[in-house]
C-alpha positions as CSV (number, residue, x, y, z in Angstrom):
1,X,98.1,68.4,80.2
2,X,98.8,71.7,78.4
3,X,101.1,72.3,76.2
4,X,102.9,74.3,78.7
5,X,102.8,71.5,81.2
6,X,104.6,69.3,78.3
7,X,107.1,71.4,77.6
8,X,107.9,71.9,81.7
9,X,108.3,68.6,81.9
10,X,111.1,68.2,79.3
11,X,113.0,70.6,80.8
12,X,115.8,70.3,83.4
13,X,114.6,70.7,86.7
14,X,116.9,71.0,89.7
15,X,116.5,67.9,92.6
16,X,116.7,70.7,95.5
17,X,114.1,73.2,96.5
18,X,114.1,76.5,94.5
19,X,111.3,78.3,95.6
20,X,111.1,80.1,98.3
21,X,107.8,81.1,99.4
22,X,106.7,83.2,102.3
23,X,103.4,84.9,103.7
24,X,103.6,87.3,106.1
25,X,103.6,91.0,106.3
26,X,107.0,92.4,104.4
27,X,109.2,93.3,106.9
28,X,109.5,89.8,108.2
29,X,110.2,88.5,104.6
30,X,113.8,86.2,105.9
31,X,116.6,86.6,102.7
32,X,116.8,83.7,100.8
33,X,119.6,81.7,98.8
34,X,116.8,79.8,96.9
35,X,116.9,81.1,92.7
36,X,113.2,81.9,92.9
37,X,111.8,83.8,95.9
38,X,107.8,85.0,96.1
39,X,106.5,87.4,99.0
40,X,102.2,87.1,99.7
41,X,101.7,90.2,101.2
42,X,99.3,93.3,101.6
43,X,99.3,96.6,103.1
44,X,95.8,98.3,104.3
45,X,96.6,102.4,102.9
46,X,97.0,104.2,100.1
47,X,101.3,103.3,100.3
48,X,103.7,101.2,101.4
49,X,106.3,101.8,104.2
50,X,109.5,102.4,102.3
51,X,111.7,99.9,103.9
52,X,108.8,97.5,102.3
53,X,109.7,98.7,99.0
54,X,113.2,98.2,99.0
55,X,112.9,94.3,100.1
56,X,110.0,93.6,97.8
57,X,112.1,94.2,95.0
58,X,114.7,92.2,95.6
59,X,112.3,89.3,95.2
60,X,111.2,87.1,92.2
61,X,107.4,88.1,92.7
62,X,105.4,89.6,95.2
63,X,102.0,88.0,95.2
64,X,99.0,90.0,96.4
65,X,95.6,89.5,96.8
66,X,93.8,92.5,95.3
67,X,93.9,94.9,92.6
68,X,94.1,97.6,95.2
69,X,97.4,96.2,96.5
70,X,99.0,96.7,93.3
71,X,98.0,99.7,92.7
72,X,99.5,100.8,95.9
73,X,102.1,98.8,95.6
74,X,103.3,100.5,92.2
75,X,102.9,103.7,93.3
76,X,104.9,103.1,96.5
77,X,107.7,102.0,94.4
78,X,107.3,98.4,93.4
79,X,108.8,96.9,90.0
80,X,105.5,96.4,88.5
81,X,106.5,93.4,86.6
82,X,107.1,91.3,89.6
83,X,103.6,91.6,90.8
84,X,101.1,89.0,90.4
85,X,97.5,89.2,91.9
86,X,96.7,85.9,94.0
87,X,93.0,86.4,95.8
88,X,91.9,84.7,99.1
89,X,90.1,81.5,99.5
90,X,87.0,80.0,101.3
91,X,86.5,76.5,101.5
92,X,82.4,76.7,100.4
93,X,81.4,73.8,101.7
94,X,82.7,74.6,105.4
95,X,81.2,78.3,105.2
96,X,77.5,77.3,104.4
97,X,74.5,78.5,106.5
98,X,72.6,75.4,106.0
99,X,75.6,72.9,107.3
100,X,75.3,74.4,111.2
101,X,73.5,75.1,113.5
102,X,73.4,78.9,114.9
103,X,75.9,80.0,118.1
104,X,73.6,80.7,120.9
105,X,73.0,84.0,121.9
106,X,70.2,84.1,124.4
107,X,69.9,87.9,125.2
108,X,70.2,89.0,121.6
109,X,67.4,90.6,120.2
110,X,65.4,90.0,117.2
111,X,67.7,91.8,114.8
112,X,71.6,90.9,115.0
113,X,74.8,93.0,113.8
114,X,77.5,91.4,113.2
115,X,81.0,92.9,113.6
116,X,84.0,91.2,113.5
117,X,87.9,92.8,113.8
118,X,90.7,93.1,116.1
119,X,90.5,96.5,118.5
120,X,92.1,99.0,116.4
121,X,91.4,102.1,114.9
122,X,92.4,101.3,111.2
123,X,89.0,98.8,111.8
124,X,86.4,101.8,112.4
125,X,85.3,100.8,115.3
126,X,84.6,104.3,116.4
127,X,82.4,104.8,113.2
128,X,80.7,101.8,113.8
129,X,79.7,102.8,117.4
130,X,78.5,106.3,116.9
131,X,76.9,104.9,113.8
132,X,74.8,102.3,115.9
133,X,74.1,104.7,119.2
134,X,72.7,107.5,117.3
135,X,70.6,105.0,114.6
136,X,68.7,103.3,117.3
137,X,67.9,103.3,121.4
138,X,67.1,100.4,123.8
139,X,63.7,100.2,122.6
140,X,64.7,99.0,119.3
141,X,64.9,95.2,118.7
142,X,68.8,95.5,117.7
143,X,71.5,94.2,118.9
144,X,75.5,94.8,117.7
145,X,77.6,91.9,118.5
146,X,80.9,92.9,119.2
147,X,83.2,89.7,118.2
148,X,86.6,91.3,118.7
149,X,90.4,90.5,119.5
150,X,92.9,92.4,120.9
151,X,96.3,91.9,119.1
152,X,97.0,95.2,118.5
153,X,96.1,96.6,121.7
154,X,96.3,93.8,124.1
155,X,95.4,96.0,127.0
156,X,92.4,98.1,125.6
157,X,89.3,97.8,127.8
158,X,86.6,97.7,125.2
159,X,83.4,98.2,127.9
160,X,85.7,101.8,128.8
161,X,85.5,102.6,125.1
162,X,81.7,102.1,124.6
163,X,80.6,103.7,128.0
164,X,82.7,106.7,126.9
165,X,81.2,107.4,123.6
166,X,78.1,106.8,125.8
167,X,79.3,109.9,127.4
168,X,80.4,111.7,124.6
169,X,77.0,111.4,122.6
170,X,75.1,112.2,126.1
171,X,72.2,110.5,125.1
172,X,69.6,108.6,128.0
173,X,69.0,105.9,125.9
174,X,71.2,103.3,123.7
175,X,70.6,100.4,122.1
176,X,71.8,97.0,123.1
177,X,75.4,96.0,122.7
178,X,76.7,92.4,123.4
179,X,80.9,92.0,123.4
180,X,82.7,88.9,122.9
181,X,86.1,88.6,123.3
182,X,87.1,85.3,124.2
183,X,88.9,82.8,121.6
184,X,86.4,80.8,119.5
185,X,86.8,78.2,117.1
186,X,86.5,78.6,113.5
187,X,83.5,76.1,113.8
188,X,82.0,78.3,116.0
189,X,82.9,81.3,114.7
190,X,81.0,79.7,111.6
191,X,78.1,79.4,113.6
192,X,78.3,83.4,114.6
193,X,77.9,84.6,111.7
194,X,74.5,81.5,110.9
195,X,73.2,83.5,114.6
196,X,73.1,86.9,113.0
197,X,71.2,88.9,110.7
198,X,74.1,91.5,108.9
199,X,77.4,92.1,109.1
200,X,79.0,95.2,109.4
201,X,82.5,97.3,109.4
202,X,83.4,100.9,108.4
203,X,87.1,99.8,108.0
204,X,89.4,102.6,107.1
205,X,91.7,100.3,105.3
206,X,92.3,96.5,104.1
207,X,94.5,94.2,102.2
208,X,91.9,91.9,101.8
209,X,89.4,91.6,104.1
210,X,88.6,88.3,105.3
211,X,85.8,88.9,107.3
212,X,83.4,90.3,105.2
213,X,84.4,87.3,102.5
214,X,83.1,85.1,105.5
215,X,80.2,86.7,105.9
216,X,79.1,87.0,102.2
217,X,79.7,83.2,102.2
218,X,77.6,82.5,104.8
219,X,74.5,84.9,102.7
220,X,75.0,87.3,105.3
221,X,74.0,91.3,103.5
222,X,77.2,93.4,104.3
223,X,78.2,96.6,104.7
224,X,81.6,98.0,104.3
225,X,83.5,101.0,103.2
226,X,83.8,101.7,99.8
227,X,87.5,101.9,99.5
228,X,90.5,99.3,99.5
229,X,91.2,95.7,99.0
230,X,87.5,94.1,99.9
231,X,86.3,96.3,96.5
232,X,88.2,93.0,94.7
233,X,84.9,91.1,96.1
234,X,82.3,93.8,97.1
235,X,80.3,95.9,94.3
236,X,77.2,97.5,95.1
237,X,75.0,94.9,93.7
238,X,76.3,92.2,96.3
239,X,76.9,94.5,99.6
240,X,76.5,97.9,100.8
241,X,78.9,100.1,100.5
242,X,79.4,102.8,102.9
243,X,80.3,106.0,100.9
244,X,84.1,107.6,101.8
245,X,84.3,111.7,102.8
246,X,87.7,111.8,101.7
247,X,90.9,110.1,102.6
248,X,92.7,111.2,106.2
249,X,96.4,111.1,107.3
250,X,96.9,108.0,109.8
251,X,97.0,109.4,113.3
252,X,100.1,109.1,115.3
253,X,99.3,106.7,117.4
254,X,99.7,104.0,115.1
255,X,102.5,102.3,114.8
256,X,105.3,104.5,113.1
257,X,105.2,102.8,109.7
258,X,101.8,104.0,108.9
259,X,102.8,107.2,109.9
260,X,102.5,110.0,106.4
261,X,99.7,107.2,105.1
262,X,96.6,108.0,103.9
263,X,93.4,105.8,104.7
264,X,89.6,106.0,104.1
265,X,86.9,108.3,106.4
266,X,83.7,106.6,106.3
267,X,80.7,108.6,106.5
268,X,79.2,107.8,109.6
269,X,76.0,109.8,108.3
270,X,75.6,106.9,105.4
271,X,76.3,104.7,107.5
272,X,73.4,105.2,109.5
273,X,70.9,105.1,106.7
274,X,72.3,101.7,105.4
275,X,71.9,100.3,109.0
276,X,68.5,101.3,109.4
277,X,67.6,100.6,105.7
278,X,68.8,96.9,106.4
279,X,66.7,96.6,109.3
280,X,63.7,97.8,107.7
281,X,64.1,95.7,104.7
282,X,65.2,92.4,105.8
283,X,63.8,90.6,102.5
284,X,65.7,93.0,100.1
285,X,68.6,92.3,102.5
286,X,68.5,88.5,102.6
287,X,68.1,88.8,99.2
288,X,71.8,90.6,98.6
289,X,73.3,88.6,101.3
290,X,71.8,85.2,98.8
291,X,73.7,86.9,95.7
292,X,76.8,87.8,98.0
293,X,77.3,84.0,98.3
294,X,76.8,83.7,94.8
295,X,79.4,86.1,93.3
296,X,81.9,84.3,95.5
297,X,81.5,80.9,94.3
298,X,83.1,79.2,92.1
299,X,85.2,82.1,91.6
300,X,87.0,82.2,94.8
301,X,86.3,78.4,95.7
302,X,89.0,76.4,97.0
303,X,89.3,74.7,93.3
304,X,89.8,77.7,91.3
305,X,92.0,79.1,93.6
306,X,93.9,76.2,93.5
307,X,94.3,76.3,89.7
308,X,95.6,80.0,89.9
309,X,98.2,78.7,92.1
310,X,99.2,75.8,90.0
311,X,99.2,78.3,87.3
312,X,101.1,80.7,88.9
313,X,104.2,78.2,90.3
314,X,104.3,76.8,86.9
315,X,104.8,80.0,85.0
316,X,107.4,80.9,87.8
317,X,109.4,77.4,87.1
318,X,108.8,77.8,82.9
319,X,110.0,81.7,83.5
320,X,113.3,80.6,85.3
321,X,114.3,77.0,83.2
């Protein structure tokens, strides 16, 4: 034990439950009586909503997962001092290409795209199918798998959106899209990303970014936008980053807190050249999607993560006794 750990344990420690520990986005943070309270959150622009800030510090700590987050956390407003940086976790051994086998996908073509986000436009989906439809046409052999969900908009008819940016571009030929949108396991979601060659999302915004941790941990070469929390995992040595035109007011038809937010524009131009440069170097690609893996573990293993939040209770408990 540390000495830390010594010293903790000579101290007076109440019998009741102290800590009160929540995860969930901050406006469904519950009050608590508890003397310690800590908030995991994240937010995916360049602020907070105010009514956020205001309940944030009233806690103990916030916890986030990414540099990013604090830095737009701060300048939102948030007592500086109360914010500690807590990253996400893979279990490595679970999210390993050579532990499964790969999902089926019959009528995929040689080369597989990845995607993987819930139907909204903070996610780039737009980018991503302009991107793809004026990159390549149905003689290619490319596919874009489309593994979506559809909590934001539970009623948008994805098939509507792609045959109207069909229309929009006006072309006579596209290249092959496949959509999945029914629930999957995270065994067989494992499995997706083993089926498929790259993975890919010009997100305009994230706290984190799960996905593209999944991928990289399943050697996957990944591209993503060069701007918010996935930059806490993502460099250009170990992913592609898609180059940002500037940073664009949230449209109205979010939700009204995002509204007066700023979030990333992804060049859809760059984007194009790193989907066709993956494509045509598929050994240089499998090569950064090896060293992806790599950069993730053990930093971000289930171990070390583990130890940051031993770390992180304890000096909370020493802080308070």
């Amino acid at each position: 034990d540390s000495a830390e750990d010594r010293n903790l344990s000579q101290k007076t420690i109440p019998d009741e439950p102290f800590i009160h520990y929540q995860a969930a986005p901050a406006h469904l943070f519950v009050p608590s009586k508890a003397p310690l309270s800590v908030g995991r959150t994240m937010f995916e622009t360049d602020r907070l909503p105010s009514e956020w800030v205001v309940r944030l510090n009233e806690m103990t700590e916030i916890w986030v997962p990414s540099r990013f987050n604090q830095e737009t956390f701060i300048r939102s407003g948030v007592n500086e001092k109360k914010i500690r940086i807590v990253p996400g976790t893979l279990d490595e051994s679970v999210y390993s290409r050579d532990r499964v086998n790969p999902y089926p996908l019959d009528v995929a073509r040689r080369f597989r795209f990845l995607s993987i986000f819930d139907w909204s436009i903070r996610k780039g989906w737009d980018v991503l199918l302009r991107a793809y439809m004026e990159t390549f046409n149905s003689l290619d052999d490319v596919s874009l798998i489309l593994k979506i969900s559809r909590i934001n908009e539970p009623h948008a008819n994805v098939h509507d959106e792609i045959h109207r940016m069909k229309s929009k571009l006006g072309f006579s030929s596209f290249p092959h899209i496949i959509v999945l949108d029914s629930r999957m396991t995270e065994e067989e979601m494992i499995r997706l990303y083993a089926a498929c060659d790259a993975f890919v999302l010009p997100t305009r915004g994230e706290g984190w970014g799960r996905p593209f941790m999944e991928a990289m941990a399943m050697q996957m070469p990944v591209i993503g936008t060069n701007w918010s929390g996935q930059l806490e995992f993502m460099h250009s040595e170990n992913s592609y980053l898609i180059d940002v035109e500037r940073l664009s007011p949230v449209p109205d038809t979010m939700p009204p807190h995002f509204h007066g937010h700023l979030w990333a524009e992804p060049s859809t131009e760059h984007l194009k050249q790193l989907m066709q440069y993956v494509v045509q170097h598929p050994e240089e690609a499998r090569a950064k999607g090896r060293l992806a893996r790599e950069s993730l573990f053990p930093k971000y293993s289930l171990q070390q993560t583990g130890r940051r939040l031993y770390k992180s209770f304890r000096d909370l408990i020493c802080n308070f006794v």
